[in-house]
NUMI-707097 format. One record per residue (C-alpha): x, y, z; residue number from 1. Coordinates in Angstrom, 3 decimals. Example, Ala and Ser with C-alpha at 12.3 -4.5 7.8 and 13.67 -1.06 7.14 Angstrom:
<rec <12.300; -4.500; 7.800>; 1>
<rec <13.670; -1.060; 7.140>; 2>
This chain:
<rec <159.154; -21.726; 9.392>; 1>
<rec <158.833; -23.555; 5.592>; 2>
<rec <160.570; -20.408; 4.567>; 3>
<rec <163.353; -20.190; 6.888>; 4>
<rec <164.391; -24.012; 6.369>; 5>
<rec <164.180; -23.062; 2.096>; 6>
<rec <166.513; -19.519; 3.046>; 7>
<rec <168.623; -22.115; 4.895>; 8>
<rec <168.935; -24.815; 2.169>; 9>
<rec <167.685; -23.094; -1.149>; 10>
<rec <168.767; -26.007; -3.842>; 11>
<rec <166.271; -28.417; -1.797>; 12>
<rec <162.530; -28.670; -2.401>; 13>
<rec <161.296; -30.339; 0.324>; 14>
<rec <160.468; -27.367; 2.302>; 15>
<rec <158.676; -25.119; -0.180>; 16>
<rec <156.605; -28.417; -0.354>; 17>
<rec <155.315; -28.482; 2.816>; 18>
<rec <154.757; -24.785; 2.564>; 19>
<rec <152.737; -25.511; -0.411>; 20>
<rec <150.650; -28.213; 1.379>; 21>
<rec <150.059; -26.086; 4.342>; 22>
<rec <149.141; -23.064; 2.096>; 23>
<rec <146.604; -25.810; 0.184>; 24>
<rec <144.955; -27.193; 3.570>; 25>
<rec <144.589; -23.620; 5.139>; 26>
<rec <143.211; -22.109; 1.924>; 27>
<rec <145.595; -19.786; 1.074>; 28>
<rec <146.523; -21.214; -2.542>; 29>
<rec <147.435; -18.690; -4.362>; 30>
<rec <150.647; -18.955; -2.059>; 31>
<rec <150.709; -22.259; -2.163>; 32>
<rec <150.170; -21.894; -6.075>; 33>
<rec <153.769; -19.799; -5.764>; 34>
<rec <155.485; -22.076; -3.762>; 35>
<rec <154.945; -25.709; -5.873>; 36>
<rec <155.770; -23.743; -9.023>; 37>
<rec <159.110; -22.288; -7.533>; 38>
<rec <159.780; -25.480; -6.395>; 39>
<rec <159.331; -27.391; -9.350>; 40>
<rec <162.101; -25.465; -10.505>; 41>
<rec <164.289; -27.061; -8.427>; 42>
<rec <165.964; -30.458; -9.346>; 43>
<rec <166.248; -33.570; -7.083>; 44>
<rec <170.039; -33.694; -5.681>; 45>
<rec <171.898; -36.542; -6.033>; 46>
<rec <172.885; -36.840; -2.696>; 47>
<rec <171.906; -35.544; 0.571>; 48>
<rec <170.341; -36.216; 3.995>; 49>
<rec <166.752; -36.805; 4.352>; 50>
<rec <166.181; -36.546; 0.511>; 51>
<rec <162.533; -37.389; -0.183>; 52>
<rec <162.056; -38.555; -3.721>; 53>
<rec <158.593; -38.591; -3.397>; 54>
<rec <158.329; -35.122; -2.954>; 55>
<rec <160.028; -34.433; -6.277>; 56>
<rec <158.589; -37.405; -8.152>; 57>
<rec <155.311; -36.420; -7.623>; 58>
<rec <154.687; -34.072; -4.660>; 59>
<rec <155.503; -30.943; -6.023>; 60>
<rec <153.216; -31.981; -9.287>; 61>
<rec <150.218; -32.783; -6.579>; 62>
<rec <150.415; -29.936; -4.890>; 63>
<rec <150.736; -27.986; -7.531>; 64>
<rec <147.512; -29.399; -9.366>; 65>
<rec <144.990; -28.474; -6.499>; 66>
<rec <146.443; -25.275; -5.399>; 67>
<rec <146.306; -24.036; -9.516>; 68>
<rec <142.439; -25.087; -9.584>; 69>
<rec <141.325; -22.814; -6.728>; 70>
<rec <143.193; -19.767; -8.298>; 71>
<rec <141.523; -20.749; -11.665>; 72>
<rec <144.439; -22.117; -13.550>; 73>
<rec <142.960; -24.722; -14.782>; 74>
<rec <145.354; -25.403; -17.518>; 75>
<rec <147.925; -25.745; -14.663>; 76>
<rec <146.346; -27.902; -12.833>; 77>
<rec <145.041; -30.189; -15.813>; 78>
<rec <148.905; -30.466; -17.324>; 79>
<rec <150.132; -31.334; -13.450>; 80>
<rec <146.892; -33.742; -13.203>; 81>
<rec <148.005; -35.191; -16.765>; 82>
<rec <151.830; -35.523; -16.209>; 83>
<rec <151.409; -37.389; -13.034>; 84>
<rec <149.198; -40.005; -14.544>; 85>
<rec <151.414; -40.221; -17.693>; 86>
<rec <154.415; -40.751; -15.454>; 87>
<rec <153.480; -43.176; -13.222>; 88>
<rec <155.237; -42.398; -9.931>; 89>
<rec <152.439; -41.282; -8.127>; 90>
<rec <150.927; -44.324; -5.162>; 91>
<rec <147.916; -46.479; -7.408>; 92>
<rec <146.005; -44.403; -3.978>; 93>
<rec <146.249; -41.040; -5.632>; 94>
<rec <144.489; -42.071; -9.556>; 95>
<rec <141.539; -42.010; -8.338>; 96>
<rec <141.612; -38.741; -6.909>; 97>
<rec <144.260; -37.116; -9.853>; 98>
<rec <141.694; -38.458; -12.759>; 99>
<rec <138.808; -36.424; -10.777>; 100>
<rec <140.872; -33.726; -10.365>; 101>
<rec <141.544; -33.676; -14.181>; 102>
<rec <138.312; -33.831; -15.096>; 103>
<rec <137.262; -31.069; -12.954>; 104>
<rec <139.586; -29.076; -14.857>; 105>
<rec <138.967; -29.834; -17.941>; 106>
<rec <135.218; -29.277; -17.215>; 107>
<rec <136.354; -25.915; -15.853>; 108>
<rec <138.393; -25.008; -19.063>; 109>
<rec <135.716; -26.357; -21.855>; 110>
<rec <133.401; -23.684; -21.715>; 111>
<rec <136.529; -21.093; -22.169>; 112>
<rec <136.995; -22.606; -24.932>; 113>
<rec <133.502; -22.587; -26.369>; 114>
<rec <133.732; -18.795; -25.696>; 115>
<rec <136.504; -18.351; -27.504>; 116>
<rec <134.901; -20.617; -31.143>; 117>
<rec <132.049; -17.978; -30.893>; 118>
């Protein structure tokens, strides 16, 4: 259905986010891994009906950020994790949860890189 409404309306994000969040809450994240990164390709129009800023303020960057850590792209997910705290847009809710997230990946990505000094 997500896919349909993006065939129908392919300049608009809002549909390949929800496809991204249901991918992310029925564990299927590598698809939902494909769908926030298309998406975030997409820019916010100018005008429109039912525009939701939020979605490309800091949706896409969300979704994007969990579904990368469960396929292991941690560097992914820590630059998402890192943007949306350096931007700001994101609900004073979500830090919490974003600066665990980050740190998770950046747990995840130190010993790759303790590999690669030896």
């Amino acid at each position: 259905m997500f896919l349909r409404a993006y065939e129908t309306c392919a300049r608009r994000a809002e549909a390949l986010h929800g496809a991204a969040r249901y991918c992310r809450s029925t564990s299927k994240h590598h698809q939902g891994y494909m769908f926030a990164r298309q998406a975030l390709e997409i820019r916010r129009p100018e005008s429109g009906l039912f525009i939701e800023p939020w979605i490309y303020e800091y949706g896409l960057l969300d979704e994007l950020a969990v579904n990368a850590y469960w396929v292991e792209r941690y560097d992914e997910c820590l630059g998402a994790c890192e943007r949306l705290l350096l931007e700001g847009k994101m609900p004073e809710q979500m830090r919490e949860r974003v600066e665990m997230n980050a740190r998770l990946a950046r747990e995840k990505l130190e010993p790759q890189s303790e590999s690669r000094k030896g």
